[in-house]
C-alpha positions in Angstrom: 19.8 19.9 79.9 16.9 22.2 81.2 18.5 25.7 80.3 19.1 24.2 76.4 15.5 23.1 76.4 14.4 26.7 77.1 16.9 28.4 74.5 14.4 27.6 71.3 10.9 28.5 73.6 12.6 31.6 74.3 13.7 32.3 70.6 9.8 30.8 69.4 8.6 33.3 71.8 10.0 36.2 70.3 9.4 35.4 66.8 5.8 35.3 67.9 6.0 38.8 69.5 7.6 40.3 67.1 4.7 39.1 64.7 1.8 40.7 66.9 3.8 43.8 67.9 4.0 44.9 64.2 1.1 43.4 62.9 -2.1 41.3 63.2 -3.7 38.3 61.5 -6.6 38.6 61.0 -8.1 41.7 62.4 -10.7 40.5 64.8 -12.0 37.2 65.6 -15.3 37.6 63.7 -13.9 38.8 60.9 -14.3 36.3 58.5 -13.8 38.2 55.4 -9.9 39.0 54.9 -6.8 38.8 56.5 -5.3 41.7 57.4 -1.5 43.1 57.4 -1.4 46.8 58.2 2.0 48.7 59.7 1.7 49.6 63.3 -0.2 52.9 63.3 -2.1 52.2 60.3 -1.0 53.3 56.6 -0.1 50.2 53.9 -2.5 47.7 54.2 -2.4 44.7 52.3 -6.1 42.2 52.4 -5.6 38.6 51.7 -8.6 36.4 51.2 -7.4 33.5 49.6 -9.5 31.1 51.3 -12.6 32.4 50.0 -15.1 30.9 47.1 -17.1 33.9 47.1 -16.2 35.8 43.7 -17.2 39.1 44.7 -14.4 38.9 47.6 -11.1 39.2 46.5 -7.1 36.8 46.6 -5.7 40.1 47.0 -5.4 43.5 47.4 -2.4 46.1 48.4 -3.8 49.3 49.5 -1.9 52.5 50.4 -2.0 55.2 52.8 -4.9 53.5 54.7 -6.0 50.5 56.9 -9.8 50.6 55.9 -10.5 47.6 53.2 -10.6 48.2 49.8 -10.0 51.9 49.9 -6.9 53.2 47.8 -6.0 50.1 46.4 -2.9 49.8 43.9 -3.3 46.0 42.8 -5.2 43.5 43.3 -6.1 39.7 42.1 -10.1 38.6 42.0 -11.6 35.4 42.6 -12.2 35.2 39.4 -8.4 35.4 38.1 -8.4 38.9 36.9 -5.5 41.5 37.9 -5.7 45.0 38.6 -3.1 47.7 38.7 -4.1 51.0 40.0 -7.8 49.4 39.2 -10.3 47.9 42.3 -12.6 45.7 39.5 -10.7 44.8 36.5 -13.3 44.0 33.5 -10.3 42.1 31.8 -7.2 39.0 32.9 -5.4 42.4 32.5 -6.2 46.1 33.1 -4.5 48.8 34.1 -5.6 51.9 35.2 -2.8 54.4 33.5 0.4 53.8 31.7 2.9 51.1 31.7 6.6 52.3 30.4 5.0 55.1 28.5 2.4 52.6 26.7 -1.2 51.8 27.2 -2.8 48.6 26.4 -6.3 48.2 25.9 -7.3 52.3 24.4 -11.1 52.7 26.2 -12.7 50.0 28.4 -15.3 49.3 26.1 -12.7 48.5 22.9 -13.8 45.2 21.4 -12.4 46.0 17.9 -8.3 45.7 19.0 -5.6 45.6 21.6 -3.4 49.1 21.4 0.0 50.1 22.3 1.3 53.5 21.6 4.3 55.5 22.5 3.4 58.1 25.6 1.7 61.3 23.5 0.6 59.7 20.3 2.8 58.6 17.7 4.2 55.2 16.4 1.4 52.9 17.2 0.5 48.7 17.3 -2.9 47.2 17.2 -3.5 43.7 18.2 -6.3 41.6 17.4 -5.6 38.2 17.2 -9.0 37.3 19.9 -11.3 38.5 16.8 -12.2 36.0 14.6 -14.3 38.0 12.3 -12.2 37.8 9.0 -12.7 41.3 8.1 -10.5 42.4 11.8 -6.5 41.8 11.0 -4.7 39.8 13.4 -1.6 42.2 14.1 -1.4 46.1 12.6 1.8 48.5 12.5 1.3 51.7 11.9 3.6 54.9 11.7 3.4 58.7 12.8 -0.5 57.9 14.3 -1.6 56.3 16.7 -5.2 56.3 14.9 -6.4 52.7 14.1 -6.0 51.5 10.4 -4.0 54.9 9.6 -0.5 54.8 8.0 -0.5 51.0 8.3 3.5 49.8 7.7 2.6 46.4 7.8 0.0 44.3 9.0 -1.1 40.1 9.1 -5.0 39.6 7.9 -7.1 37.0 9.9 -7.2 35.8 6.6 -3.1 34.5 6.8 -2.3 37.2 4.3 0.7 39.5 5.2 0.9 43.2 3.5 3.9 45.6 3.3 3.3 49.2 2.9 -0.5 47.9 2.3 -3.9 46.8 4.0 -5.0 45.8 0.7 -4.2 42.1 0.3 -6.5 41.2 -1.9 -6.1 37.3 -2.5 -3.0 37.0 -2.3 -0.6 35.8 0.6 1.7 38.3 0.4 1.4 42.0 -1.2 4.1 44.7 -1.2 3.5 48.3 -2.2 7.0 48.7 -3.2 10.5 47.2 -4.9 11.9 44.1 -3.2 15.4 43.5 -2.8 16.3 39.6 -2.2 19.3 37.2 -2.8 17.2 34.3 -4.2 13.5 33.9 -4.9 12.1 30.4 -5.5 9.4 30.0 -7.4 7.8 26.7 -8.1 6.0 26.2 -11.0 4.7 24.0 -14.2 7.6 23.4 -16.9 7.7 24.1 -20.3 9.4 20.4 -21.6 6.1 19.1 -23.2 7.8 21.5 -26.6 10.1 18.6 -26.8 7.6 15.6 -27.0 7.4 14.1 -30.1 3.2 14.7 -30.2 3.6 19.0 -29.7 2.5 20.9 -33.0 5.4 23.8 -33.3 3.8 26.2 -35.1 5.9 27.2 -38.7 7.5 30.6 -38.4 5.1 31.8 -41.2 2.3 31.1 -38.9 4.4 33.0 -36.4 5.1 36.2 -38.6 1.3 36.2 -39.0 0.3 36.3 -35.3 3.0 39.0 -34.7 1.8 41.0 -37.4 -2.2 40.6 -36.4 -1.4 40.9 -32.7 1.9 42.8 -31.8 3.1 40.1 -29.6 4.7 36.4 -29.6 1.9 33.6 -29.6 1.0 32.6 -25.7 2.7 35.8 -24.1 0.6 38.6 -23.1 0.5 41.6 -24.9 2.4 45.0 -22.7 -1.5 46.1 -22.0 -2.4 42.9 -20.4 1.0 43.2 -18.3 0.0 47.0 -17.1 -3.6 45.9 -16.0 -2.7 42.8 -14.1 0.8 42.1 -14.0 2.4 39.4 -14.6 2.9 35.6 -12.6 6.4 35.4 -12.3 6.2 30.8 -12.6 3.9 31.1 -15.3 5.8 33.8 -17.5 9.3 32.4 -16.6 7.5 28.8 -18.0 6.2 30.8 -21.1 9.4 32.6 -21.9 11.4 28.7 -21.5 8.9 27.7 -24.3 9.3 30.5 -26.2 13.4 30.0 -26.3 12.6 25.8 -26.4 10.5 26.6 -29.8 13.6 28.8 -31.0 16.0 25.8 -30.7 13.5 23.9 -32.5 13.6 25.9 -35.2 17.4 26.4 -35.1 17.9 22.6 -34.8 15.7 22.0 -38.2 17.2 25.0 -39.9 21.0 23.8 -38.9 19.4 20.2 -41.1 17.7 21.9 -44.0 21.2 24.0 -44.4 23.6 20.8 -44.0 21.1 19.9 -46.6 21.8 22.5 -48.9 25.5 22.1 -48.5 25.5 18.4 -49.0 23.1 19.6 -52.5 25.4 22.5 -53.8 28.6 20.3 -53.1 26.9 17.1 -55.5 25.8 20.0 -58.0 29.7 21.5 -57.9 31.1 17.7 -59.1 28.3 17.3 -61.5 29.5 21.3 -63.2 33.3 20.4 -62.6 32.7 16.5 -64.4 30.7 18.1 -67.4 33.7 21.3 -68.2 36.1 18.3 -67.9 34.3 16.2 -71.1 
């Protein structure tokens, strides 16, 4: 029973050598600012001071190619929850000193305006600024062949909500395309043009009609083709406009369908009345 009790102090033992022949923790017994991991003859270091409140001392930090404290250091985690990499006092929750897969984020330290990622050398580029709140700052910015802010924008999302395609010019409107759009379905939801059918609407008579196309150039209630190249047109409101347009046409169908029944009805009474009167 003796010799197995000394097996595991024996295997303790060595555990515990093998820690202090390759490394120490921490580095002398006053030190009472990090603890320290270096190899044996110095080189990588790596400085842990998680048990400290003081925020000028850091959680962590991995140095290279030296045992003195915070020399060379390739990242490191402050007091105060910011991250470096390649950086010793990171101004952001994120900074890096150089690139990261051929992109930088952040373009100077001293950026408010956006966040930017660009392809290594320029080129296709992204600017992010959804921390702004200042309306006239866009949330999320594509932009092509530059990496220049606000320059060939592709497409882009306003602080506003308003989305733009081809445009930074949204104007009021929640979406804006400079371009065609090609789509299976568009919904569009919009007032109704049934009210021609109720019995209190005043159809105009087609005389009155002929008059306003003669005066005007155009049907009564549609826009006129100069109105349509100045602003356009509301794709609800005109679909609505052309339904009333095509409701008022049945009307007039419907009552010109009676007032020729009407006729028939007449000229078939006045053919009896002419075939009666040759037969006296």
């Amino acid at each position: 029973m003796k010799k197995l009790f000394l097996i595991p102090i024996v295997f303790i033992s060595f555990l515990t050598h093998a820690q202090i022949q390759f490394g120490t923790w921490r580095t002398t017994t006053g030190n009472t600012d990090y603890h320290f991991l270096t190899r044996d003859g110095g080189g990588t270091a790596v400085y842990i001071n998680q048990i400290s409140t003081d925020a000028s001392k850091a959680i962590l930090r991995l140095s290279s190619g030296t045992a003195t404290p915070n020399q060379n250091v390739r990242f490191t985690v402050e007091n105060n929850g910011f991250v470096g990499i390649g950086v010793i006092d990171p101004s952001q929750r994120l900074e890096v000193n150089g690139t990261t897969l051929s992109t930088t984020f952040r373009s100077t330290l001293n950026n408010t305006n956006y966040h930017h990622l660009t392809r290594d050398g320029g080129g296709a580029a992204l600017y992010i600024n959804q921390v702004q709140s200042n309306s006239t700052y866009p949330i999320l910015r594509l932009s092509s062949g530059t990496s220049d802010p606000n320059q060939n924008v592709r497409f882009t999302v306003e602080n506003n909500g308003s989305v733009g395609i081809g445009t930074i010019n949204t104007g009021s409107y929640k979406l804006a395309v400079n371009g065609s759009i090609r789509s299976k379905e568009v919904k569009v939801e919009a007032n109704w043009s049934d009210f021609v059918f109720y019995d209190n609407y005043e159809l105009r008579t087609l005389e009155e009609v002929e008059q306003h196309i003669n005066e005007k150039g155009h049907l009564p209630e549609i826009p006129s083709e100069a109105e349509i190249t100045e602003n356009g047109i509301n794709l609800g409101e005109m679909d609505a406009k052309l339904l009333q347009k095509i409701e008022e046409l049945t009307l007039y169908m419907i009552e010109m369908n009676k007032r020729m029944g009407q006729l028939e009805q007449e000229n078939s009474e006045l053919k009896k009345e002419v075939s009666a009167l040759k037969n006296e």
